[in-house]
HTML snippet that shows the backbone in 3Dmol.js (N, CA, C, O; Angstrom):
<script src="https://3Dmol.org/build/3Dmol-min.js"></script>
<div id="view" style="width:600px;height:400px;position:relative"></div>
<script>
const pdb = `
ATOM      1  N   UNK A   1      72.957 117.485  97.588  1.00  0.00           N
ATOM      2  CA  UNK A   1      72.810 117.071  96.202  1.00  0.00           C
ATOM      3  C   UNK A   1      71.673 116.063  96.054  1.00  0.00           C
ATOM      4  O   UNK A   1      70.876 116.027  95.116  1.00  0.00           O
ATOM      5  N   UNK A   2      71.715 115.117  97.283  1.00  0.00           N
ATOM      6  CA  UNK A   2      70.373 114.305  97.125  1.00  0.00           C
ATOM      7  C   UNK A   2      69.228 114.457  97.086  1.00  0.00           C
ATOM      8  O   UNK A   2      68.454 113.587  96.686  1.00  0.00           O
ATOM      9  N   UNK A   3      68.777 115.938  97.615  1.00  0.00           N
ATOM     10  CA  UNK A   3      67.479 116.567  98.311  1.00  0.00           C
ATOM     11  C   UNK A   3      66.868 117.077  96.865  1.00  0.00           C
ATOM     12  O   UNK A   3      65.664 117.070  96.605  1.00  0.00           O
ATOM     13  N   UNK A   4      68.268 117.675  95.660  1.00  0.00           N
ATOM     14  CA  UNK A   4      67.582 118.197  94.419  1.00  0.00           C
ATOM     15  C   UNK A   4      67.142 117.477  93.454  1.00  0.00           C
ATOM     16  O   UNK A   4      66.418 117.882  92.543  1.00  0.00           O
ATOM     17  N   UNK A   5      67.644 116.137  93.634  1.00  0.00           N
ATOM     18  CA  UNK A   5      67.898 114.918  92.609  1.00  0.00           C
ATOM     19  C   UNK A   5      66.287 114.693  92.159  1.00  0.00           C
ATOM     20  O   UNK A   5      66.020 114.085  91.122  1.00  0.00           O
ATOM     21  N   UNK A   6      65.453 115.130  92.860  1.00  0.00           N
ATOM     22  CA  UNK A   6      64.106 115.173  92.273  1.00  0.00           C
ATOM     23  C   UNK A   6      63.651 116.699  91.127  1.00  0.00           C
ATOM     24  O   UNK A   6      62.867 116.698  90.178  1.00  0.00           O
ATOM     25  N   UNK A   7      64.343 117.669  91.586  1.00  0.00           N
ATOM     26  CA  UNK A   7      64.000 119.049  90.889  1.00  0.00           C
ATOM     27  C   UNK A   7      64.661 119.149  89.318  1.00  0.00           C
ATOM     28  O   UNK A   7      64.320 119.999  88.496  1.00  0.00           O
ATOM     29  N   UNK A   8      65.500 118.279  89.131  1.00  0.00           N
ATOM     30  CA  UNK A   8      66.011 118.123  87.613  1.00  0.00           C
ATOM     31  C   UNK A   8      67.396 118.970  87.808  1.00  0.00           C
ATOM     32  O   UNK A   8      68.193 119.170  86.892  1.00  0.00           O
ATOM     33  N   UNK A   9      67.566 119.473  89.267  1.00  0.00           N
ATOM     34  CA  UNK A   9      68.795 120.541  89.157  1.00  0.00           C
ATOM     35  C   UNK A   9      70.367 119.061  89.484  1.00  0.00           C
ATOM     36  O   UNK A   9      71.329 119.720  89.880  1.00  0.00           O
ATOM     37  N   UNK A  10      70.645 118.013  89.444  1.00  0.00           N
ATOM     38  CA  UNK A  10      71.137 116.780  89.198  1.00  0.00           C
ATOM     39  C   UNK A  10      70.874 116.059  87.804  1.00  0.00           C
ATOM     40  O   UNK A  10      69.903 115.367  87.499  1.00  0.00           O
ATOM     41  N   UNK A  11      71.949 116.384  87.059  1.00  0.00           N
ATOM     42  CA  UNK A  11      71.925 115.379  86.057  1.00  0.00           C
ATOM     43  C   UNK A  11      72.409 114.114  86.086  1.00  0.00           C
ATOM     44  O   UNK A  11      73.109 113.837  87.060  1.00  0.00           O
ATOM     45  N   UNK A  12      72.171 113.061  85.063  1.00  0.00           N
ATOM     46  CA  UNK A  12      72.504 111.901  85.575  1.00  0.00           C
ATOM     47  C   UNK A  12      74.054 112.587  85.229  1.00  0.00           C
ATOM     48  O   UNK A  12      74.283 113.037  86.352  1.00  0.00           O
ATOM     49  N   UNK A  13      75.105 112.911  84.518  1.00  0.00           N
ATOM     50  CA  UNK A  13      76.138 113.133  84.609  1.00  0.00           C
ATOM     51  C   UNK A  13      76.509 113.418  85.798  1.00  0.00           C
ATOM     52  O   UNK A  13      77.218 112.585  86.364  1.00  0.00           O
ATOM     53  N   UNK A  14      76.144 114.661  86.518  1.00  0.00           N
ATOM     54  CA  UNK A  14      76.102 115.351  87.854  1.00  0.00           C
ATOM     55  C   UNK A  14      76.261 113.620  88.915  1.00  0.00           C
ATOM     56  O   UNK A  14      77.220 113.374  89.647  1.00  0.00           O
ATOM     57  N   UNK A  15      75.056 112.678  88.691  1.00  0.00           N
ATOM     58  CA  UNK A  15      75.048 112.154  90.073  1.00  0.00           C
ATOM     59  C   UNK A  15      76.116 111.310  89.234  1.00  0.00           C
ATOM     60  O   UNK A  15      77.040 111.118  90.024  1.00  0.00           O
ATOM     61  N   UNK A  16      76.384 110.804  88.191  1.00  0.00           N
ATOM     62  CA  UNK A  16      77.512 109.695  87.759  1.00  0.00           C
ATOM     63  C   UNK A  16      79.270 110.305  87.827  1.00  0.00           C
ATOM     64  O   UNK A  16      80.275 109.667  87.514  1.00  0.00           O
ATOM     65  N   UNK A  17      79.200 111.480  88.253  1.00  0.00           N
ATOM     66  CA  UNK A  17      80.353 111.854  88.314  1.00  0.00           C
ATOM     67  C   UNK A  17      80.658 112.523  89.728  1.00  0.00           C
ATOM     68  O   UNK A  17      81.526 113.363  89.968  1.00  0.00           O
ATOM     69  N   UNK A  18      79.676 111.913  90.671  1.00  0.00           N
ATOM     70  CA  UNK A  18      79.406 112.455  91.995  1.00  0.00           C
ATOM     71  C   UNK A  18      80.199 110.651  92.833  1.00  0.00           C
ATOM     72  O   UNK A  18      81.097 110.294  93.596  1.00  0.00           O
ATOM     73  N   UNK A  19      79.176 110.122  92.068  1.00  0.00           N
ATOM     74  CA  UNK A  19      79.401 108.763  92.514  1.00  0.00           C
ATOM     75  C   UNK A  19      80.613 108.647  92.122  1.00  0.00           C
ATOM     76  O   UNK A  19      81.420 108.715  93.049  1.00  0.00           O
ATOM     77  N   UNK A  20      81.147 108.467  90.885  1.00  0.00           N
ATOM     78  CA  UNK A  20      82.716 108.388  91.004  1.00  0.00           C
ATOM     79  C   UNK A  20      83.842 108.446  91.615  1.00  0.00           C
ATOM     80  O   UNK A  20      84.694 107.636  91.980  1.00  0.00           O
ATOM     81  N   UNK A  21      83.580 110.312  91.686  1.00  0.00           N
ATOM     82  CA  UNK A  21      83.750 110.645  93.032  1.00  0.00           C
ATOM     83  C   UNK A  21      84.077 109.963  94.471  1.00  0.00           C
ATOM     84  O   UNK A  21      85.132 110.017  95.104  1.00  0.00           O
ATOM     85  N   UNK A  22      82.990 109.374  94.767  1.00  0.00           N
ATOM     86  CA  UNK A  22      82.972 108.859  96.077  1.00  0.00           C
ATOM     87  C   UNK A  22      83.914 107.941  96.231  1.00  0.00           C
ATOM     88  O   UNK A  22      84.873 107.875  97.000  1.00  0.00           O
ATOM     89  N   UNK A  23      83.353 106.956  95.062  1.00  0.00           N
ATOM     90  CA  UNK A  23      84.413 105.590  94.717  1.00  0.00           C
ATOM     91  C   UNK A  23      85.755 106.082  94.842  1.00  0.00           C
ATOM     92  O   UNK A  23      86.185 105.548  95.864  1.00  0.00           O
ATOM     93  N   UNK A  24      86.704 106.860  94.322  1.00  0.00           N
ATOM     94  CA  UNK A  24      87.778 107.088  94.125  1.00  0.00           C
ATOM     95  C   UNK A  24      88.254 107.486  95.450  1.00  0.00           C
ATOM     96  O   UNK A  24      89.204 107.003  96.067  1.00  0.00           O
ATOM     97  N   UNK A  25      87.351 108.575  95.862  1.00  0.00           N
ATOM     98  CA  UNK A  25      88.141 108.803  97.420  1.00  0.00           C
ATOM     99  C   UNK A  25      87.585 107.648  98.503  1.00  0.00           C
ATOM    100  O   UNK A  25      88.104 107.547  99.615  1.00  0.00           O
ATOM    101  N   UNK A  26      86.848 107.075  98.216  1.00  0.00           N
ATOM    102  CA  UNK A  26      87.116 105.479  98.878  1.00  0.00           C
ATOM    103  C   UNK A  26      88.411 104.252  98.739  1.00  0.00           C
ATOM    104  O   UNK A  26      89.111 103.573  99.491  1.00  0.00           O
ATOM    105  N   UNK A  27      88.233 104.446  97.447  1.00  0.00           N
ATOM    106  CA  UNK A  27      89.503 104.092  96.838  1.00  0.00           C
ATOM    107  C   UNK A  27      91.101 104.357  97.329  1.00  0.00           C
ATOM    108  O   UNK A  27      92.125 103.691  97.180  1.00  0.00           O
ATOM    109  N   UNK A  28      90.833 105.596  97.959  1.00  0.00           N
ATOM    110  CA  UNK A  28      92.012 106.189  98.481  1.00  0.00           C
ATOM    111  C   UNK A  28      92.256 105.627  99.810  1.00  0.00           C
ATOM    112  O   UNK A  28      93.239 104.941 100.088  1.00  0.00           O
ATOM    113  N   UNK A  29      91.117 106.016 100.792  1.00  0.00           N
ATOM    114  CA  UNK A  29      91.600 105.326 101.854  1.00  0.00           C
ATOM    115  C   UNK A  29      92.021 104.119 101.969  1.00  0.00           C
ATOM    116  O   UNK A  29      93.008 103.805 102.635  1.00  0.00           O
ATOM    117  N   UNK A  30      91.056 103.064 101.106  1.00  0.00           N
ATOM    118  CA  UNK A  30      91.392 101.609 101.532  1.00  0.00           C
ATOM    119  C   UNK A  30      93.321 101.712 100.937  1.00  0.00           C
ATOM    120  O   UNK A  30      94.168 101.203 101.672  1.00  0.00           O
ATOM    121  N   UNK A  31      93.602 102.159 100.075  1.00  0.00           N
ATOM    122  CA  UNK A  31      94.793 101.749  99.616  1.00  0.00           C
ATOM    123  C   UNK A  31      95.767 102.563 100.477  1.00  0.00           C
ATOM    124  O   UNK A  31      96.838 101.985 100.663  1.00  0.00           O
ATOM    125  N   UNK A  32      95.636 103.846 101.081  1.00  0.00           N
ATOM    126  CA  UNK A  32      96.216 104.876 102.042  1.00  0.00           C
ATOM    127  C   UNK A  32      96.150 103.588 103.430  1.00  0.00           C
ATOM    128  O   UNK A  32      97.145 103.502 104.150  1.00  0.00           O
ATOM    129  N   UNK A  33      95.190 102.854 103.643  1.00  0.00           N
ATOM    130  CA  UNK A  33      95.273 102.012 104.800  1.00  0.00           C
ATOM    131  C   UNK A  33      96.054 101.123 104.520  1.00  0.00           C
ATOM    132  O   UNK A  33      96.942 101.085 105.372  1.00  0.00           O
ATOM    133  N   UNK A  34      96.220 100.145 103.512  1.00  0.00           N
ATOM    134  CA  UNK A  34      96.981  99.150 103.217  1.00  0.00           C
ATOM    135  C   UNK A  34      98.146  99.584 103.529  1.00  0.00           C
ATOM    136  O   UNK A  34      98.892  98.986 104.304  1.00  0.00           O
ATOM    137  N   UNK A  35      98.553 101.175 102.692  1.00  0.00           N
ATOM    138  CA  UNK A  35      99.803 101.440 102.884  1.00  0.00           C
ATOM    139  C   UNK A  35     100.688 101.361 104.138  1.00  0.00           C
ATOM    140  O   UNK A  35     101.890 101.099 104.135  1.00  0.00           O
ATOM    141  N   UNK A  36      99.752 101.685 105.452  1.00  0.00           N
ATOM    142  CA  UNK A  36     100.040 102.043 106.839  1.00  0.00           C
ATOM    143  C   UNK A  36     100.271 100.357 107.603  1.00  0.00           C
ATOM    144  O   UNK A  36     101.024 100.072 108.534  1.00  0.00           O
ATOM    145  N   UNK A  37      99.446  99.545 106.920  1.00  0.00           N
ATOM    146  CA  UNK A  37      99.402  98.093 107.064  1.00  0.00           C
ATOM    147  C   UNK A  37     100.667  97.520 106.729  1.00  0.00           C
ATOM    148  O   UNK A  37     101.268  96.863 107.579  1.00  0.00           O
ATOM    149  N   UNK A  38     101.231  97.726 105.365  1.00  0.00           N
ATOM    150  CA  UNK A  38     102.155  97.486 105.066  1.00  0.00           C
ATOM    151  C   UNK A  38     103.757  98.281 106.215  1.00  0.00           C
ATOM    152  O   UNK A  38     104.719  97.724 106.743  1.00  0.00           O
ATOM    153  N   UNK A  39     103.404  99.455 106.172  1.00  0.00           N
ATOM    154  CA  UNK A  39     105.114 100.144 106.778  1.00  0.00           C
ATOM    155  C   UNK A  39     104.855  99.075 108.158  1.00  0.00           C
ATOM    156  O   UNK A  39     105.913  98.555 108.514  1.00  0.00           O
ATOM    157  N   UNK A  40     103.578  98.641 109.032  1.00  0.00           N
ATOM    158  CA  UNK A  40     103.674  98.390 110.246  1.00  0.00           C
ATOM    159  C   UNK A  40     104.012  97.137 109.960  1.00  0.00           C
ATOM    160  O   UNK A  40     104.527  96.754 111.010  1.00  0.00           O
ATOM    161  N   UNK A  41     104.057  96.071 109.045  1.00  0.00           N
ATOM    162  CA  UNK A  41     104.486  94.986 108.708  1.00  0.00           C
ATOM    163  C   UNK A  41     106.295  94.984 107.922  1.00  0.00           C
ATOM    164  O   UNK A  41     106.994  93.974 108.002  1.00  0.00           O
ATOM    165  N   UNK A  42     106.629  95.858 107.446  1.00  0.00           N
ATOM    166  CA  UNK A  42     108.154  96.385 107.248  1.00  0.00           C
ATOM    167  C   UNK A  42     108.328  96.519 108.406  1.00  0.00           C
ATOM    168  O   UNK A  42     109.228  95.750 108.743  1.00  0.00           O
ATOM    169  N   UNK A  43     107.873  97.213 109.420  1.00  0.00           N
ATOM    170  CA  UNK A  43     108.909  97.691 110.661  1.00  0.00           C
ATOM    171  C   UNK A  43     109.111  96.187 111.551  1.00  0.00           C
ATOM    172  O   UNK A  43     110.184  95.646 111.818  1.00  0.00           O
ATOM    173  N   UNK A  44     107.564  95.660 111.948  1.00  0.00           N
ATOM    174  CA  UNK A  44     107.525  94.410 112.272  1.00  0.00           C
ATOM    175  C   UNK A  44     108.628  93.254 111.801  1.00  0.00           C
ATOM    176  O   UNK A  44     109.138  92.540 112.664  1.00  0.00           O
ATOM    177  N   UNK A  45     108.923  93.124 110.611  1.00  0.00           N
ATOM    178  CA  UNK A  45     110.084  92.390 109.564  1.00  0.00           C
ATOM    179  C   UNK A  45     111.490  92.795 110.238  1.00  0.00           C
ATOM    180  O   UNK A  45     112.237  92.112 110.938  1.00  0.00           O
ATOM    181  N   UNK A  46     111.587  93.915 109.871  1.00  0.00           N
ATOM    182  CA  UNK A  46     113.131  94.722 110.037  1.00  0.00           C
ATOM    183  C   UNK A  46     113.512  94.410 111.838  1.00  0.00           C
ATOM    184  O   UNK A  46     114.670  94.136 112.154  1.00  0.00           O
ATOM    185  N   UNK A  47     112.565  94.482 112.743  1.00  0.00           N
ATOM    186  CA  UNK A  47     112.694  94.012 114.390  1.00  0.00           C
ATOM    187  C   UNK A  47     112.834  92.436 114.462  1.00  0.00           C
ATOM    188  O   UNK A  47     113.512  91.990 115.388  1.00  0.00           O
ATOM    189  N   UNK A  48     112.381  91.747 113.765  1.00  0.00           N
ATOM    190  CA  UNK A  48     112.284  90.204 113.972  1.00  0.00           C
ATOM    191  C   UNK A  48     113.082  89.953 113.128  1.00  0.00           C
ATOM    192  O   UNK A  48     114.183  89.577 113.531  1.00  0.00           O
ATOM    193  N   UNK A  49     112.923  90.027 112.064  1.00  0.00           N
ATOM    194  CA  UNK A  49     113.251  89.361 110.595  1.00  0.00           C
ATOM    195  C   UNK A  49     114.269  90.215 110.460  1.00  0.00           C
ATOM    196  O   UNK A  49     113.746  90.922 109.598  1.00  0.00           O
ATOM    197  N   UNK A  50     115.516  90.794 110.674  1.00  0.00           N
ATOM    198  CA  UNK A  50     116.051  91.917 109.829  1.00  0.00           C
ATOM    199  C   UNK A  50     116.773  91.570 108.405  1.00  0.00           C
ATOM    200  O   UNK A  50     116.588  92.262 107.404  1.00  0.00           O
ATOM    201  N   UNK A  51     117.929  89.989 108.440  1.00  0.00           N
ATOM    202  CA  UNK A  51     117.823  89.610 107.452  1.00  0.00           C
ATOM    203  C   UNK A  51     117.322  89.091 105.926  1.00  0.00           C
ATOM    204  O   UNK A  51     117.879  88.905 104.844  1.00  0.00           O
ATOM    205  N   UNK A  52     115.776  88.949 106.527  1.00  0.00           N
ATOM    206  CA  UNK A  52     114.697  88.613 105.361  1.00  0.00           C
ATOM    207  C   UNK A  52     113.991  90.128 104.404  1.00  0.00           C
ATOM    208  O   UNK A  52     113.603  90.275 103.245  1.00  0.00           O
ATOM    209  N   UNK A  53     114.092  90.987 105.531  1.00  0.00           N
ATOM    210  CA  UNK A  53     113.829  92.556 105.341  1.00  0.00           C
ATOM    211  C   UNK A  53     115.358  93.020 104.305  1.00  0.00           C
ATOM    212  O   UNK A  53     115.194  93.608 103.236  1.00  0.00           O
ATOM    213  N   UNK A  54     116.315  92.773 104.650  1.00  0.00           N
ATOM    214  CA  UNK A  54     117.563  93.048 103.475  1.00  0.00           C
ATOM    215  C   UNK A  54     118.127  92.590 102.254  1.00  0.00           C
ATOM    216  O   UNK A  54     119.023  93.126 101.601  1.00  0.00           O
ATOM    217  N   UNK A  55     117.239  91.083 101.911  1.00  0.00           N
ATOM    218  CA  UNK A  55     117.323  90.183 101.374  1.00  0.00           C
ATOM    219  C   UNK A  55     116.376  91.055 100.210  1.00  0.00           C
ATOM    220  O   UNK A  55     116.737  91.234  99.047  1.00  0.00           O
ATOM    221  N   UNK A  56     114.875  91.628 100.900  1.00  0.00           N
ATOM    222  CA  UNK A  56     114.271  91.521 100.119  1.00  0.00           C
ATOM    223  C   UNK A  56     113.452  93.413  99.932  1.00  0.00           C
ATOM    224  O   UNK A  56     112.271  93.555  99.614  1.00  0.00           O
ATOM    225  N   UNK A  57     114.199  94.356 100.153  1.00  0.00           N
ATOM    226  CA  UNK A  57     114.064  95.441 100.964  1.00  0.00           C
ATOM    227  C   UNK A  57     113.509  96.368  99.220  1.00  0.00           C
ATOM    228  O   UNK A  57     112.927  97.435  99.412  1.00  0.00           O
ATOM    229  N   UNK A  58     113.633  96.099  98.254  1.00  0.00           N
ATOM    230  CA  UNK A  58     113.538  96.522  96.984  1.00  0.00           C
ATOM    231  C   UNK A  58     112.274  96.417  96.895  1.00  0.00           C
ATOM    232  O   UNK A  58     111.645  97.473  96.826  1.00  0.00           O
ATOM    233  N   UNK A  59     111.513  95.108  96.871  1.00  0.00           N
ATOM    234  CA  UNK A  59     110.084  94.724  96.432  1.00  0.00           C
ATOM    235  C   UNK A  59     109.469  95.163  97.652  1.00  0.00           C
ATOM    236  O   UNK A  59     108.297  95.431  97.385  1.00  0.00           O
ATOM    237  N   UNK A  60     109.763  95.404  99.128  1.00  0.00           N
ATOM    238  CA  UNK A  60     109.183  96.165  99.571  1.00  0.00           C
ATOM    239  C   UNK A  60     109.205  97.501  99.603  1.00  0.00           C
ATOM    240  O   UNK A  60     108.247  97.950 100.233  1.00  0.00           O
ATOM    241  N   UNK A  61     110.191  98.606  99.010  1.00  0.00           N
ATOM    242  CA  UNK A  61     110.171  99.596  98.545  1.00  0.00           C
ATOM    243  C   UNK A  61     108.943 100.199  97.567  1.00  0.00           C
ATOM    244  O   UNK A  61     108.093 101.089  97.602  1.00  0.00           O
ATOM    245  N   UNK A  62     109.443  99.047  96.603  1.00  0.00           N
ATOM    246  CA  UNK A  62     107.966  98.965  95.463  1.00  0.00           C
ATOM    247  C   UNK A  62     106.849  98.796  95.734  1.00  0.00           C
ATOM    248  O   UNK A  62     106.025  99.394  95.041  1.00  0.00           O
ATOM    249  N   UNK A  63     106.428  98.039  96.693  1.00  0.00           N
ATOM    250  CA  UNK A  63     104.991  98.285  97.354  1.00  0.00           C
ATOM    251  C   UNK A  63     104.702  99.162  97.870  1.00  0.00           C
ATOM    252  O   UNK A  63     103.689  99.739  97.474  1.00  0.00           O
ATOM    253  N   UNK A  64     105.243  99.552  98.697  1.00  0.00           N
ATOM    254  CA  UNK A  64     104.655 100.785  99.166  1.00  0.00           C
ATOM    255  C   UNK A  64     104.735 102.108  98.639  1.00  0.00           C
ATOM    256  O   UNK A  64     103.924 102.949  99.027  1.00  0.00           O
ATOM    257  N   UNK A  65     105.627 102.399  97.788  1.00  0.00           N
ATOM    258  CA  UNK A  65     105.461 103.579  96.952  1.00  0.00           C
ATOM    259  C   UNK A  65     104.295 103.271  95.833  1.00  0.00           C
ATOM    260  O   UNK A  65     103.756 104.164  95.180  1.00  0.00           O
ATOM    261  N   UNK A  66     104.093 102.352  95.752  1.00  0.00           N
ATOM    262  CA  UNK A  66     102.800 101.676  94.452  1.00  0.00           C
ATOM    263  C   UNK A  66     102.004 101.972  95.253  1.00  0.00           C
ATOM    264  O   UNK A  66     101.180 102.738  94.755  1.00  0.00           O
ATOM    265  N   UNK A  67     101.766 101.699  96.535  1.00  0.00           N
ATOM    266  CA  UNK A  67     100.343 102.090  96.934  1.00  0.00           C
ATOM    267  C   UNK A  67     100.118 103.340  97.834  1.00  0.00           C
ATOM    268  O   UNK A  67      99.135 103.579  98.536  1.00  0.00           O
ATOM    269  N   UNK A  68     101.494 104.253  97.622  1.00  0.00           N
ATOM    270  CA  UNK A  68     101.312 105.566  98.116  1.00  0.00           C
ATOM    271  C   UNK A  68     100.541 106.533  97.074  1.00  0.00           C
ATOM    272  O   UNK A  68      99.581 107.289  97.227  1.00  0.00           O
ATOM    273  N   UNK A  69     101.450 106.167  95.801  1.00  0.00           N
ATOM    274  CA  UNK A  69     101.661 106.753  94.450  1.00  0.00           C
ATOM    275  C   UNK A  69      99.877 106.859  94.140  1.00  0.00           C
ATOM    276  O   UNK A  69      99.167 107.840  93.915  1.00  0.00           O
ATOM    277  N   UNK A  70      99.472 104.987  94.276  1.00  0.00           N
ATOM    278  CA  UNK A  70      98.101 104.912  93.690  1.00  0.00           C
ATOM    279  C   UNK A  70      96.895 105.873  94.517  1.00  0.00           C
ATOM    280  O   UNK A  70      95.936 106.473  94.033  1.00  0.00           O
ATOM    281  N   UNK A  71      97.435 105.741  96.228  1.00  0.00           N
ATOM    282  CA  UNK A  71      96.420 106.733  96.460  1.00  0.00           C
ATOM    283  C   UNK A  71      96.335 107.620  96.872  1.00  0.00           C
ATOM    284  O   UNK A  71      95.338 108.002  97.485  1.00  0.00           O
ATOM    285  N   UNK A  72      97.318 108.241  96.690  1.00  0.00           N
ATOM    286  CA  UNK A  72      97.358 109.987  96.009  1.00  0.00           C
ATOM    287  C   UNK A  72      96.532 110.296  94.548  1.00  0.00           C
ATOM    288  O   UNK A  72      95.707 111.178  94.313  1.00  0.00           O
ATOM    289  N   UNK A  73      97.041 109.292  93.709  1.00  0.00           N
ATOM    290  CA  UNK A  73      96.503 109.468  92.805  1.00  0.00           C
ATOM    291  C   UNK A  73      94.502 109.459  92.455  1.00  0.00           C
ATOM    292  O   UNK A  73      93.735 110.162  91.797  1.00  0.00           O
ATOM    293  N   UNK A  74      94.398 108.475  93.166  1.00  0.00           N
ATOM    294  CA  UNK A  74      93.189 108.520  93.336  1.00  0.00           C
ATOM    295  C   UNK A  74      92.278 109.045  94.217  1.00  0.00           C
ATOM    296  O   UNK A  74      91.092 108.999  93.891  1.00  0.00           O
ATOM    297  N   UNK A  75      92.665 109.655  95.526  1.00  0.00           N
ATOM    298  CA  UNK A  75      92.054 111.076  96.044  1.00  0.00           C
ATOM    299  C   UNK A  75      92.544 112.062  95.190  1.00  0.00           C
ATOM    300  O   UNK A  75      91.491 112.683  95.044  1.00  0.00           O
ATOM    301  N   UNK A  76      93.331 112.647  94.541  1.00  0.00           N
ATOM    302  CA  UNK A  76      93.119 113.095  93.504  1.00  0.00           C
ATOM    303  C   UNK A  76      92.127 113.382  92.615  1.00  0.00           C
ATOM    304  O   UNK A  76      91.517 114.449  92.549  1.00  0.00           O
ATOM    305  N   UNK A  77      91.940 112.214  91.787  1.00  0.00           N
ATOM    306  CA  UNK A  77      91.047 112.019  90.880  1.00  0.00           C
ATOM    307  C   UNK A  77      89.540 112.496  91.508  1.00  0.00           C
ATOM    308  O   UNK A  77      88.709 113.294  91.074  1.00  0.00           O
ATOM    309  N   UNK A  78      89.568 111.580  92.819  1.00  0.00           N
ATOM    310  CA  UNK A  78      87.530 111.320  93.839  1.00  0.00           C
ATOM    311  C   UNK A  78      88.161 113.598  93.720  1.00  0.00           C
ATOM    312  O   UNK A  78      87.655 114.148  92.741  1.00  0.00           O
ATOM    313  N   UNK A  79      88.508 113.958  94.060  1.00  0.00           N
ATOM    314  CA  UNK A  79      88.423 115.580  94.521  1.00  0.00           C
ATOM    315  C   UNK A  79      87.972 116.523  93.487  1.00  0.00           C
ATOM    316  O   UNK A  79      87.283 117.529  93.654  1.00  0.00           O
ATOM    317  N   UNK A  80      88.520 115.998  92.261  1.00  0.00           N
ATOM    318  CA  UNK A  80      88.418 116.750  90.698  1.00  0.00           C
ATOM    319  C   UNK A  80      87.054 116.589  90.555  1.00  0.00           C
ATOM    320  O   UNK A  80      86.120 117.387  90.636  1.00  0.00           O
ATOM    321  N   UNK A  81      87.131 115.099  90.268  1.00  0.00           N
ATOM    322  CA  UNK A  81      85.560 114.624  89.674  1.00  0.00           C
ATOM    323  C   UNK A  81      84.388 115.455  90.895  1.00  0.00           C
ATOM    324  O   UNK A  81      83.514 116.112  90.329  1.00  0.00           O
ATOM    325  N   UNK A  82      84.350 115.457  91.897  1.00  0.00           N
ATOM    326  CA  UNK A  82      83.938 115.847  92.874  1.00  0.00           C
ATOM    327  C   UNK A  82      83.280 117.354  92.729  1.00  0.00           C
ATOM    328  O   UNK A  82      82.102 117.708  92.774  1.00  0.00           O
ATOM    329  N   UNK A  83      84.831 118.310  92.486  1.00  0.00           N
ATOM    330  CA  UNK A  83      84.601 119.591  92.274  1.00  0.00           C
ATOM    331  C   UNK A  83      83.668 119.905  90.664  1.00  0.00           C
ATOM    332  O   UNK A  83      82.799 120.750  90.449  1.00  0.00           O
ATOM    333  N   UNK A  84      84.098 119.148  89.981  1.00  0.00           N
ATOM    334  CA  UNK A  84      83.371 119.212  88.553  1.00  0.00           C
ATOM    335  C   UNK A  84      81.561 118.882  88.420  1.00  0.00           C
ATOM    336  O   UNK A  84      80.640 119.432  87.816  1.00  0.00           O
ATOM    337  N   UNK A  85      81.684 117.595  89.407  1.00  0.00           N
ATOM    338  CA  UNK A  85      80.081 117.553  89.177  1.00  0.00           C
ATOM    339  C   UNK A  85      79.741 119.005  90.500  1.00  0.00           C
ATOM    340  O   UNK A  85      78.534 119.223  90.606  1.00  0.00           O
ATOM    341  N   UNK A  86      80.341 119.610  91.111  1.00  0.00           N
ATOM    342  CA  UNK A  86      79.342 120.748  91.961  1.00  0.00           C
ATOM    343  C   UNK A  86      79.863 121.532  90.939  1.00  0.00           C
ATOM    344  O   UNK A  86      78.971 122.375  91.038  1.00  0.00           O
ATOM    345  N   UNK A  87      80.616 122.003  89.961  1.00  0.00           N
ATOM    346  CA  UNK A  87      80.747 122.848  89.171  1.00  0.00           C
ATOM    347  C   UNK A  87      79.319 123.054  87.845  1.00  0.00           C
ATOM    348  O   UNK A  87      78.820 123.957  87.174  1.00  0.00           O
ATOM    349  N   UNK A  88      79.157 121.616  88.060  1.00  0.00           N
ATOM    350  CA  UNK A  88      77.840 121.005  86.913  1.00  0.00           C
ATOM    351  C   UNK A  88      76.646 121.331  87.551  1.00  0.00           C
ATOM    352  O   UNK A  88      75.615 121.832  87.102  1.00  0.00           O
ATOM    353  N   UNK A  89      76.974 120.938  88.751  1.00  0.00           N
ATOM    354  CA  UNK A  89      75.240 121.639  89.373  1.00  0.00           C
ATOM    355  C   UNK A  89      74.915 122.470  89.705  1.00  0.00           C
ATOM    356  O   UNK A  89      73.735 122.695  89.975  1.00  0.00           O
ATOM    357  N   UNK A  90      75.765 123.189  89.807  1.00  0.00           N
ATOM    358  CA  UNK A  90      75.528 125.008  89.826  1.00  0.00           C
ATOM    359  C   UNK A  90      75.208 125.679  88.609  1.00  0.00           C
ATOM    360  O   UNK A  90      74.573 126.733  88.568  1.00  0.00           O
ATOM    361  N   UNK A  91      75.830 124.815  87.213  1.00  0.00           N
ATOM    362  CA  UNK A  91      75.461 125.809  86.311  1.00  0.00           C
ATOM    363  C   UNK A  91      77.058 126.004  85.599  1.00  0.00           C
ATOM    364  O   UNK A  91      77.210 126.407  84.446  1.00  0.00           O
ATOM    365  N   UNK A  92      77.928 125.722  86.308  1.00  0.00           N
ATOM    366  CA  UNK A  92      79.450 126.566  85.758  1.00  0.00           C
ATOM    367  C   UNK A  92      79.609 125.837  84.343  1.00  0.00           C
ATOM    368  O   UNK A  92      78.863 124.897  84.067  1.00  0.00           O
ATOM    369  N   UNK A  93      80.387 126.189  83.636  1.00  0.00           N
ATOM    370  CA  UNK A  93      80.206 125.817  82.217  1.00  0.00           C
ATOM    371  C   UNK A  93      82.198 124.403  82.691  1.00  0.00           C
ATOM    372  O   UNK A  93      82.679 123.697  81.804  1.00  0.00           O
TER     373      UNK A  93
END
`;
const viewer = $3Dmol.createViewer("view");
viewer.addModel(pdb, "pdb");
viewer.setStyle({}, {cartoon: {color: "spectrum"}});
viewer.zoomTo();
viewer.render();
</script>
């Protein structure tokens, strides 16, 4: 896509919805990593801590489905936007 960005076959839509794109499935990993950060810090809790882990086992529920939820959602989104701007630079309506 970068090589055409001179031939006019890249619109700025095309590269602004390319870049988006990227962002979002960047977006995904960092929050897909947190997520993995987080269960290894629950499991860590529940071995040491098990009482503080039962005390408080709800709000860690909620985190991590918040940041499963969010980045699904947002590789999601980076894949659409993704497929749409190569849908745009081909021509597809």
């Amino acid at each position: 896509m970068l090589g055409n960005k001179a031939s006019g076959l890249i619109t700025l839509h095309v590269a602004g919805l390319a870049i988006s794109a990227w962002y979002a499935l960047l977006a995904s990993i960092i929050l897909f990593l947190l997520l993995k950060g987080h269960l290894i810090f629950q499991a860590y809790t529940l071995q040491f801590n098990g009482a503080f882990l039962n005390r408080h086992i709800a709000a860690f529920n909620r985190i991590g489905w918040s940041l499963g939820l969010l980045g699904f959602a947002t590789f999601v989104i980076g894949l659409i936007f993704m497929v749409r701007a190569a849908a745009l630079a081909v021509g597809a309506p």
